[in-house]
N, C-alpha and C positions, 0 to 999 in steps of 0.2 A: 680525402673525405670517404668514409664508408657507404658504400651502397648500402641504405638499409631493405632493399630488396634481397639482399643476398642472406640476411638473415635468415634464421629458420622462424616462422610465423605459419600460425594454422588459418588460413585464409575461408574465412562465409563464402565459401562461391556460391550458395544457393542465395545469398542476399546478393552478391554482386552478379551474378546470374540475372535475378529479378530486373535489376533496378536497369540495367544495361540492355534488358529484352526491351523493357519497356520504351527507354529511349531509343534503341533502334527501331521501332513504329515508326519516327521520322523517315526513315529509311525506308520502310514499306509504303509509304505514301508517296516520298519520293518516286520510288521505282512505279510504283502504279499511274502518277499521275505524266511521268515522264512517258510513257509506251500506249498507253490506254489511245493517244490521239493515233500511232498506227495503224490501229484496228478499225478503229472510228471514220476514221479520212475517207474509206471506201465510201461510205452513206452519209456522211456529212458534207463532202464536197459536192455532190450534186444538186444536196437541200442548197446548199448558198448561194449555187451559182459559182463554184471556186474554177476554172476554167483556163487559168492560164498561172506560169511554174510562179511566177510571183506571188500570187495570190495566195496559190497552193502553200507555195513554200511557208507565208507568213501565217495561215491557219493552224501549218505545223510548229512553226517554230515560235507565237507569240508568246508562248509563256514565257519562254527565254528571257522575254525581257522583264518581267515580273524575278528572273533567279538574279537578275543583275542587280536588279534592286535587292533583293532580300539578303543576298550576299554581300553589299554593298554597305549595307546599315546593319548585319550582324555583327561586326566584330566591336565596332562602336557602341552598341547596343549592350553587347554579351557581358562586355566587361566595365559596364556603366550596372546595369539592372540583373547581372548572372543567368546565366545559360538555361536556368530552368521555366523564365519567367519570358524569356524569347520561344523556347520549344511550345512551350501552351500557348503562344501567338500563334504559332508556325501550326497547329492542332487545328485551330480555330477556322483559318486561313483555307485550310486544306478542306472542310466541313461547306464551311460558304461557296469556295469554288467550284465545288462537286455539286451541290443543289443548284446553282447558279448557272452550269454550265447545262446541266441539264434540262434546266428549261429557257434556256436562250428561245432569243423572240426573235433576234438578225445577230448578220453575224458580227457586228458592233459589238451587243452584248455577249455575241460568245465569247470574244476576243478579250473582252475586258474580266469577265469571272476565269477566261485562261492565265489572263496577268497575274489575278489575284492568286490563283492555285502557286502560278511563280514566286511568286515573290513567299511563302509558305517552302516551295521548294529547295529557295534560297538560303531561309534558314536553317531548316532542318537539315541539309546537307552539309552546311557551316557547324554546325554546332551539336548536332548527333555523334560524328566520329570524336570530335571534341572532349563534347562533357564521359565517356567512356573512356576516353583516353586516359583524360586527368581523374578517373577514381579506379581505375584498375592498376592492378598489381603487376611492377612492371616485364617479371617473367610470364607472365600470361595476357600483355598488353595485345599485343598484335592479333592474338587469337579474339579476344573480345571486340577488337576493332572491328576485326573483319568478321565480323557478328552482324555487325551494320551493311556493309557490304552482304550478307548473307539475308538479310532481310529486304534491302533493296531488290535481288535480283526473285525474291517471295513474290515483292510487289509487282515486278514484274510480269513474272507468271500467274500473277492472280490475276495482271491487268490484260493480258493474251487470252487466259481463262475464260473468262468472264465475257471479252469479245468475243469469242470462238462460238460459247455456247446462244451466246443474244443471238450470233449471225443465225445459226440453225434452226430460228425460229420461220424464217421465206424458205422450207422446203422445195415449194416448189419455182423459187426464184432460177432461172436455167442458168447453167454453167457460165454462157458466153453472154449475160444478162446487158444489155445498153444500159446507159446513162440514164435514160428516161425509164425505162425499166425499173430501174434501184432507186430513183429518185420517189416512185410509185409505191414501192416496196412499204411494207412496214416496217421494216430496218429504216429506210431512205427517210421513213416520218418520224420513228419512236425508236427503234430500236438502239440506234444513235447514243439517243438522251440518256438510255439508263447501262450504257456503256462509262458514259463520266460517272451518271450518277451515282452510281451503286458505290464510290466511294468514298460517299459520305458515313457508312456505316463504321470502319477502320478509323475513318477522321477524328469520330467522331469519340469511340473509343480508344483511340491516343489522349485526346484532348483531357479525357476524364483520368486518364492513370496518371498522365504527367502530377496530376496534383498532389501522389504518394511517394512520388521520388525525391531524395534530400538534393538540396544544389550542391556545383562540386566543390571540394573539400579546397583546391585551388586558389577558386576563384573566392572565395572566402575569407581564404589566408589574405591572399590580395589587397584585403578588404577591413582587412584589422579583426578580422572575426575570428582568429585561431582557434578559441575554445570549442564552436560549432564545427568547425573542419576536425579539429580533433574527435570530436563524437563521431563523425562519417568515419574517419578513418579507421577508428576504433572497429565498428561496426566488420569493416569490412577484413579488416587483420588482428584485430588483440591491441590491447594495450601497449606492448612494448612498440610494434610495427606505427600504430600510430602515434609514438613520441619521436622516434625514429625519423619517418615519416615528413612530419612536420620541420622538425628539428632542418631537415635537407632541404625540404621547401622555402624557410626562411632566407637563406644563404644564397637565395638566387633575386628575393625581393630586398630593395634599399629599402630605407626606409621612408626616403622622401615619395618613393612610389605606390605605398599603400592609397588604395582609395583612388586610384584614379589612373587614366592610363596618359603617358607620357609620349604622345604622338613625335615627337621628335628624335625618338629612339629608333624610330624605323630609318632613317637618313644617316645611322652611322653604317660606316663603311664595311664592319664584319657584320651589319645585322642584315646591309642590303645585298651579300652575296647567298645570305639564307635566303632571303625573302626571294631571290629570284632563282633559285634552286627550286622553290614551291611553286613558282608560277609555272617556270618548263616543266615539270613535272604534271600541274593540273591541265596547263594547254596539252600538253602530247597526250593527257588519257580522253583529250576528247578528240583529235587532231588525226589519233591512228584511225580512223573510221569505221569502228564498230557503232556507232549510235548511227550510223546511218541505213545499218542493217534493222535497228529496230523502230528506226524513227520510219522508215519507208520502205520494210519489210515486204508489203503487199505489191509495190513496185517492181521490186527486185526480182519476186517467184514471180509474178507477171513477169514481166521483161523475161525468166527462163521457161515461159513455157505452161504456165499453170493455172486455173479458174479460180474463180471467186472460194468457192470452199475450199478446193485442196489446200489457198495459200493461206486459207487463216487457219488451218491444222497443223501448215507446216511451221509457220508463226507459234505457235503452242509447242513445239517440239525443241525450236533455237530457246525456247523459254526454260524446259528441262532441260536441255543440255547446260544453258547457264548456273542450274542450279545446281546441276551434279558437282560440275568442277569448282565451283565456289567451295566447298565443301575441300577439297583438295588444297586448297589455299589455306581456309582456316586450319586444316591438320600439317602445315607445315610452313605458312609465315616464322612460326618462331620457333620453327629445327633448322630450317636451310638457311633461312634469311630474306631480307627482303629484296636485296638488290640483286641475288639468282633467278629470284621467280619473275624480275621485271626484266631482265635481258633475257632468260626464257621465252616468256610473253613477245618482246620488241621482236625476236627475233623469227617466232612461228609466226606471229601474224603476217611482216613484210616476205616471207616465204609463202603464206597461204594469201593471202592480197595476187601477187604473182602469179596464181593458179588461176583465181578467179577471172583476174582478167585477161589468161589468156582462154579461158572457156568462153568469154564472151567473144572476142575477137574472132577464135575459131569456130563463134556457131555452136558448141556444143553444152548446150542447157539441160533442162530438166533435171535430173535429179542429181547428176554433179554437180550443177548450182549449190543445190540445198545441201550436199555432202559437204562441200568446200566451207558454206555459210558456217556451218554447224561448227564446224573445224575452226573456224577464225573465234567463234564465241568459244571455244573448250579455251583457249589459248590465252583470250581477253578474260575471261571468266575464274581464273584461276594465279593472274597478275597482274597486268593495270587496273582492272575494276575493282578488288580491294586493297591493295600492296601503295597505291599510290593516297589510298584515302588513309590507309597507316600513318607513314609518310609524312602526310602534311600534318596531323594530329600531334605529332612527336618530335619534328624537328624545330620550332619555332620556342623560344623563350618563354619563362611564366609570365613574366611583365608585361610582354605583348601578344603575348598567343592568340586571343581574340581579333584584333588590329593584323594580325600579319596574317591570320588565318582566313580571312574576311578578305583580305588584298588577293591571296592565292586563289579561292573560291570564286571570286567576282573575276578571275582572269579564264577559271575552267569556266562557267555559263557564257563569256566573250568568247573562249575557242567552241562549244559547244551549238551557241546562236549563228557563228560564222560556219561552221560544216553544215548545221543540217537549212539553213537559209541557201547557201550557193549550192546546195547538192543538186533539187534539182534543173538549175542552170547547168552546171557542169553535168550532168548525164546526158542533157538534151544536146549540150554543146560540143564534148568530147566525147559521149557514146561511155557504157559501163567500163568496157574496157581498159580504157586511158583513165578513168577516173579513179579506180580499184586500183592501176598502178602506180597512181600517184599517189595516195594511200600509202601503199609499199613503201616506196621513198622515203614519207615521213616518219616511218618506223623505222628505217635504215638509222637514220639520224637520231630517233630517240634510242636507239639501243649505244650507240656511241656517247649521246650523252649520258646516260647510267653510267656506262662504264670508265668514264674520266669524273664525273660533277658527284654520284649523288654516297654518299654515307653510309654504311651497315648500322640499325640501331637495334637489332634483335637483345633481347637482354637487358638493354641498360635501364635505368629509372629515367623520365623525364629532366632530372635536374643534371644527371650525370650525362646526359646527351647536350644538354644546353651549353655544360663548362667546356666539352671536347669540342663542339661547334665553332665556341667565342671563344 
């Protein structure tokens, strides 16, 4: 079968530019709504009363169970109702739990508009790398993927931002401020509030653009609806490319499976070594323990040495740095390849984890903390954080992509809620040190398994990575 990627075709990048910016907003919401409680935790745990690591821990980590959800009912969803009509959910979602969050009355109702944000999380993280996946062209796939990725780690640093500056409004809050102090504060009243808040504006503008974007050309065909698939594809390459195109797409859907998806497909035996390729994959990009630098960032430069303001500057810094090297990823997922920049990655983080905690054990904080931190996110930031949401977007069949995609997604928010839930148990239990090493360990193990389990897909089209898969 011909690649009709390999074609020569004049590719709209300034429409598939568009419509890919657009749907990565998921991703900026994502990353904002995922980090925004870092920032926050400082004045919001003492308004509640949050007081012990359990408590603590579930204020940080409740949304989590909102991504369980939304990851859980996305793949079922996506490829029942198509990926456009779940992302405008996911818009919505995101809108109400930011107004929601911000005027929580106890921490009941914070907990519960935190779900909601989750479950918004859920999807848009399912189904942003996704619908990009399946409408870009497949020599320039990875690069648009990690588009999303690149706007996540936006959202991030919008979401540090944005805390950074709220905090600098208690000037004259002291350095070494008490509890009751910052509870007094007007951070500790309001400032808090419009830390969630304020991202209802982005929400709110996703929600309204998704309504300009076509659904994917994929999930269409799927669907019996060729002729519309064919206009997108058109759109996005020429005539010829989208007969092509399609032409490849069919040869991967029966025909009994149009319209509907065929859940017993996941229980064959070459579909379940894919499918649990995607799961270790989404478990170890959360499992190496970068999100616990940013889920309890403030802890961490605490714990080395540093005050209330230095560590939310230095928080805004691990935020740049994330950005820069994301940048690095997208200019070279699809020269080197993918499976280079994620044993790159395994391999600097469990070396830099290493450092970290033997700075802890020896005592030696302050600003080699933050040196070390920084150094784990360049590393994280430029191959597990986008490389693996590739990955999952491109290796799974058009028949079930939604269903397997959905299954690997709901397994990263389960590695995700399980680190930053026992994180801080295990700091208080085993001290940074041991915790950061153990850390290391689990990237030892994911760099091993890259390099025997996972696939090189740079290049190929979706369909032509599906038949070398099965």
């Amino acid at each position: 079968m011909t690649d009709p990627n390999l074609n020569p075709a004049r590719y709209n990048l300034t429409y598939v530019w568009l419509i890919c910016l657009v749907a990565a907003m998921g991703g900026l919401l994502f990353g904002y709504d995922w980090v925004v409680v870092g920032g926050a935790k400082t004045f919001y745990e003492p308004y509640f009363g949050l007081d012990t690591p359990s408590l603590q821990g579930w204020g940080t980590s409740s949304a989590l169970v909102g991504c369980l959800v939304g990851a859980m009912v996305s793949g079922m969803l996506s490829d029942r109702f198509g990926r456009k009509r779940l992302l405008l959910s996911a818009g919505f979602l995101f809108t109400l739990s930011a107004v929601g969050t911000g005027l929580a009355w106890d921490f009941t109702s914070y907990t519960v508009f935190r779900i909601i944000g989750g479950v918004g999380i859920g999807l848009a993280s399912n189904l942003s790398p996704m619908y990009i996946a399946e409408i870009s062209p497949a020599r320039l796939r990875g690069r648009f993927v990690s588009v999303n990725q690149l706007t996540i780690v936006i959202g991030v640093l919008l979401a540090m931002t944005v805390n950074w500056l709220i905090s600098l409004h208690d000037r004259g809050l002291p350095d070494n401020a008490t509890t009751g102090m910052i509870l007094e504060s007007w951070n500790g009243q309001y400032g808090w509030r419009w830390m969630f808040g304020a991202e209802a504006v982005p929400a709110l503008a996703f929600f309204l653009l998704m309504f300009l974007v076509p659904e994917s050309p994929r999930w269409l065909m799927k669907n019996g609806r060729d002729k519309e698939a064919e206009e997108v594809l058109a759109r996005v390459g020429g005539e010829a490319y989208a007969l092509a195109e399609v032409s490849d797409i069919r040869t991967t859907l029966a025909a009994q499976e149009i319209a509907h998806v065929n859940f017993r497909d996941l229980l064959e035996p070459r579909l379940v070594k894919i499918i649990l390729i995607g799961v270790a994959l989404a478990v170890f990009q959360q499992w190496c323990g970068i999100n616990v630098i940013y889920y309890y960032a403030a802890d961490i430069f605490k714990a080395a040495g540093y005050d209330v303001k230095a560590t939310m500057l230095n928080i805004v810094i691990t935020g740049l740095v994330s950005l820069i090297f994301t940048f690095v990823a997208i200019g070279t997922v699809d020269r080197i390849g993918r499976r280079a920049l994620m044993l790159i990655g395994a391999a600097g983080l469990a070396g830099t984890y290493g450092l970290i905690g033997l700075a802890f054990h020896l005592e030696k904080t302050g600003v080699l903390v933050v040196v070390l931190t920084v150094t784990a996110i360049a590393f994280y930031s430029f191959s597990l954080a986008p490389v693996v949401w590739v990955l999952l977007s491109e290796i799974f069949p058009n028949r079930i992509r939604g269903a397997a995609m959905s299954i690997a997604v709901f397994s990263l928010w389960v590695g995700c809620f399980t680190l930053s839930y026992s994180f801080p148990g295990l700091n208080k239990g085993l001290g940074p040190a041991v915790t950061f090493w153990l850390y290391g360990l689990i990237c030892v193990a994911g760099f091993l398994f890259v390099l025997t389990m996972v696939p090189e897909t740079k290049g190929k089209s979706l369909e032509t990575i599906e038949r070398e898969l099965l």
